[in-house]
ZAMARGU-4260 file (C-alpha; in steps of 0.2 Angstrom, whole numbers, plus 5000, padded with zeros to 4 digits):
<rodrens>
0) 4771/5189/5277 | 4780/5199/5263 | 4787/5209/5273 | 4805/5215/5264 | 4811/5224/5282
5) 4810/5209/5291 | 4817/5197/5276 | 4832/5209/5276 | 4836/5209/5295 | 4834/5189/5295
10) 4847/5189/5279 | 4859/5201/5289 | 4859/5190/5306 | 4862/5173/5294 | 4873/5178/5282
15) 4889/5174/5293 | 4883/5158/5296 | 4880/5154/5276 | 4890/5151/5260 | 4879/5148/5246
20) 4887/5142/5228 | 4874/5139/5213 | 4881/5128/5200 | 4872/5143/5189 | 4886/5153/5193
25) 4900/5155/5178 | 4913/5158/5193 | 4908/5140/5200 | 4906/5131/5184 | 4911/5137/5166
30) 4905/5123/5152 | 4888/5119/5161 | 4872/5117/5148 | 4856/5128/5151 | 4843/5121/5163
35) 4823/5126/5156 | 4808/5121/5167 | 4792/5122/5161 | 4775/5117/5170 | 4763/5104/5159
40) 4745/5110/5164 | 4733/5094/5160 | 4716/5092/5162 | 4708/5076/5172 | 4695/5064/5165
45) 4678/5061/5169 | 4683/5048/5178 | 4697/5056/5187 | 4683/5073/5191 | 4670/5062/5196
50) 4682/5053/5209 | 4691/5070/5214 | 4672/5077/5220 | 4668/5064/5228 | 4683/5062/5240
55) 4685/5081/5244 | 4665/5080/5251 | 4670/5064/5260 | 4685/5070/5267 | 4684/5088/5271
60) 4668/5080/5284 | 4680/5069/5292 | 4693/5083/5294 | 4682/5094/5300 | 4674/5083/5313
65) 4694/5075/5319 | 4692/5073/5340 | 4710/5084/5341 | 4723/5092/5332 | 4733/5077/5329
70) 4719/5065/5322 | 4715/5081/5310 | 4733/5081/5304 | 4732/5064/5300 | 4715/5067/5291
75) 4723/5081/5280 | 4738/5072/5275 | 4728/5057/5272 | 4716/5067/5261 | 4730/5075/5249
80) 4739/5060/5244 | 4722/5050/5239 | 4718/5068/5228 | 4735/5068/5224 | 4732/5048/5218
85) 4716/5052/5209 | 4727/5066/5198 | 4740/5053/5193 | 4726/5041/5189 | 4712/5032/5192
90) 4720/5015/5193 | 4734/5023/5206 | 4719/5026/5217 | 4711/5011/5217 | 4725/5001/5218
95) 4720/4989/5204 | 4736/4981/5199 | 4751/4983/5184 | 4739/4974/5175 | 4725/4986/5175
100) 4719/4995/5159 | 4729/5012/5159 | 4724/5021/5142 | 4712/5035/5141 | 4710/5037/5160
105) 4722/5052/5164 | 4725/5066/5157 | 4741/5067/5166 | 4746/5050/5159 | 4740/5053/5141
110) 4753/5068/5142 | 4767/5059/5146 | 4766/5047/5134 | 4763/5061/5120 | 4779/5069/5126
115) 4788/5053/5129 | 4785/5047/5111 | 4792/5065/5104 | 4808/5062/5115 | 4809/5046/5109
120) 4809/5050/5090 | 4821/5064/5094 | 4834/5051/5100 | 4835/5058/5119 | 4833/5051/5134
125) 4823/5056/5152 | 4821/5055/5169 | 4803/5052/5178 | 4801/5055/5198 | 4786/5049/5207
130) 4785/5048/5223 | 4775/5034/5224 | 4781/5018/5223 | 4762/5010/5216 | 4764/5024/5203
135) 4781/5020/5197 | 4774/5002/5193 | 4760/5005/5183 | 4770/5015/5174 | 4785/5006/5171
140) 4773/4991/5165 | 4763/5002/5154 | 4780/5011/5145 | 4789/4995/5142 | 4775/4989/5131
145) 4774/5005/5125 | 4790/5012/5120 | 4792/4992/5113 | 4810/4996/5124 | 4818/4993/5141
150) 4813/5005/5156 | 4820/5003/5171 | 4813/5010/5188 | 4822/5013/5204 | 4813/5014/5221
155) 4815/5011/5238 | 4817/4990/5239 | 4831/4991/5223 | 4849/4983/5232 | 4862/4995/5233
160) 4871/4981/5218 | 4855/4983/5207 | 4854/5003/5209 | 4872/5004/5201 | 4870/4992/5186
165) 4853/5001/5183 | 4864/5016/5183 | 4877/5011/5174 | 4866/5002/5162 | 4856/5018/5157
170) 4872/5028/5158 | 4878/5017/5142 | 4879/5024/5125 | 4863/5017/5120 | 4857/5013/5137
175) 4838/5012/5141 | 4827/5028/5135 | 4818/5030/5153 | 4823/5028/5169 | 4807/5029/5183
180) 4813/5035/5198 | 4805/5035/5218 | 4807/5054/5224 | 4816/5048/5239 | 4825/5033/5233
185) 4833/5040/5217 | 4831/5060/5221 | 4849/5062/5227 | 4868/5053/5226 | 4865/5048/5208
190) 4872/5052/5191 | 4861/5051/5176 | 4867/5063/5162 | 4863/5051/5149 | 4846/5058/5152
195) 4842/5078/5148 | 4824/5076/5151 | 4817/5076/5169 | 4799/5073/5172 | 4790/5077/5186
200) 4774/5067/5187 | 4769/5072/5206 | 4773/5086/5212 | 4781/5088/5230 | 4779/5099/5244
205) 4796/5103/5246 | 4805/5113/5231 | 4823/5110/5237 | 4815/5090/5235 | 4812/5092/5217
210) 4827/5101/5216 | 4838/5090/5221 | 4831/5076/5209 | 4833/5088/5193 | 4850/5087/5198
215) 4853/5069/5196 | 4852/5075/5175 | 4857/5093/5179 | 4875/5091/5186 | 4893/5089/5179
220) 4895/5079/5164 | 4879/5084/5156 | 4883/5091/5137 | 4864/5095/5134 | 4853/5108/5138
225) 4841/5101/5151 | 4823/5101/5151 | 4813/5102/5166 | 4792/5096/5165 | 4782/5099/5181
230) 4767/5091/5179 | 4751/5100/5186 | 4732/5098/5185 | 4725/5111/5179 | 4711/5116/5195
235) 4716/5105/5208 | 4725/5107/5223 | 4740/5099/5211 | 4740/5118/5204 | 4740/5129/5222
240) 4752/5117/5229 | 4761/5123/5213 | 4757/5142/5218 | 4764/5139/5236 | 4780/5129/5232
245) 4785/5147/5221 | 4781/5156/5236 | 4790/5146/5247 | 4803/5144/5233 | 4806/5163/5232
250) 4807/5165/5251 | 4820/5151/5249 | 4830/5158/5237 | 4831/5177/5249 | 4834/5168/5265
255) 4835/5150/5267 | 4826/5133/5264 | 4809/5128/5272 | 4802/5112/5278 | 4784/5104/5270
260) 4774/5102/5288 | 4766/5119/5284 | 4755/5109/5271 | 4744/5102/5289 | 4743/5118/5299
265) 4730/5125/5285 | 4714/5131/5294 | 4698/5125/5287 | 4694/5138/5275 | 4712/5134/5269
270) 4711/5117/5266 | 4695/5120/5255 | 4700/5132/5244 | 4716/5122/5245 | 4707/5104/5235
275) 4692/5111/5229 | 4690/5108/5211 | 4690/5120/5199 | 4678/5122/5184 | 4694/5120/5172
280) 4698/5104/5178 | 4691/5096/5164 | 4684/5101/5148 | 4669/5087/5148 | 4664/5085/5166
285) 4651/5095/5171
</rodrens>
């Protein structure tokens, strides 16, 4: 509750119990490059708002009329990854296939690609996490044709034998210029310092998560600055999940890490504010 007594005494009584060490710190590591994260506020389409309205009306009725607690939870969590869905893009949501027609849907998408062509013609390499595997797809087929190059995408199903010749393909000299990476499957145990870009497509609840994935560029052998892009629509619940993951990220970082159920215990009035859409969503939908 913000309250610095407290957040003091709980420090005291877990410090014995902790040693913290921050590859940040010069003492722990001398020759390591900068890290810079930014946030890449988009706009959704017409397509995309028109979707968004329509589930947060369907959705909040069936939350809000669940038979108990647990059918609501269900309900809740349900309801944030088809929003969540709907902000990647359209064709994510519906399901419709790696052949579907991408382009011009998503202003999330359209970002990427703007920003992936400028890395491209600068010669450097990234890293994109979704945490959906349906996502990593779509967007592996779209980018290959694309960036006229190779992209390779790790998730879940990759053999451990096909997860370290990916890595070790994109690890090369003039290895593959994007690697799509699951959140889960590819956020932790891996090396990818070819890459000093790291996208962020969807954003997770949990900021140690995303953390740990930024450090699969972000780690010992990397001779680049690193640049770090969160993706984030702007008036969705994608930007207050945002405002609650630096909340939780500050009380992190002056106790100790926190757990991502706190996202279903929302009361009502909560969970409204929580995915109702913004007017700034989108600067033709009305």
């Amino acid at each position: 509750y913000g309250d610095e007594q407290a957040s003091q005494t709980l420090r005291q009584i877990t410090r014995p119990f902790i040693l913290r060490r921050l590859k940040s710190d010069s003492d722990i590591i001398q020759d390591l490059p900068e890290k810079f994260e930014n946030k890449v506020y988009c706009t959704l389409s017409a397509e995309q708002a028109t979707l968004y309205e329509a589930e947060v009306r369907e959705a909040l009725d069936v939350v809000e009329t669940a038979a108990d607690d647990m059918a609501r939870r269900g309900n809740v969590l349900r309801m944030l990854t088809r929003l969540k869905q709907i902000c990647n893009h359209p064709a994510h949501f519906f399901k419709e296939g790696q052949t579907a027609p991408l382009a011009g849907r998503s202003g999330k998408f359209e970002r990427l690609l703007e920003m992936l062509a400028e890395i491209r013609e600068n010669g450097e390499r990234a890293l994109i996490f979704t945490q959906y595997a349906e996502m990593g797809h779509l967007l592996q087929a779209y980018l290959k044709d694309y960036l006229m190059d190779e992209v390779l995408y790790l998730h879940g199903g990759t053999a451990s034998k096909k997860r370290e010749e990916m890595v070790e393909r994109f690890q090369a000299e003039h290895g593959p210029p994007v690697f799509i990476l699951s959140l889960k499957a590819g956020g932790t145990g891996l090396t990818l310092t070819a890459a000093n870009h790291v996208f962020h497509y969807d954003r997770w609840y949990n900021p140690a998560v995303e953390n740990q994935a930024t450090d699969r560029a972000f780690r010992i052998g990397q001779t680049k600055d690193v640049q770090v892009h969160k993706y984030i629509c702007l008036g969705t619940l994608e930007e207050r999940i945002d405002a609650m993951i630096e909340h939780k990220q500050g009380l992190a970082d002056s106790i100790i890490g926190a757990g991502e159920s706190w996202i279903s215990e929302l009361n009502s009035e909560e969970l409204r504010d929580l995915v109702t859409l913004r007017a700034e969503a989108t600067e033709d939908y009305t």
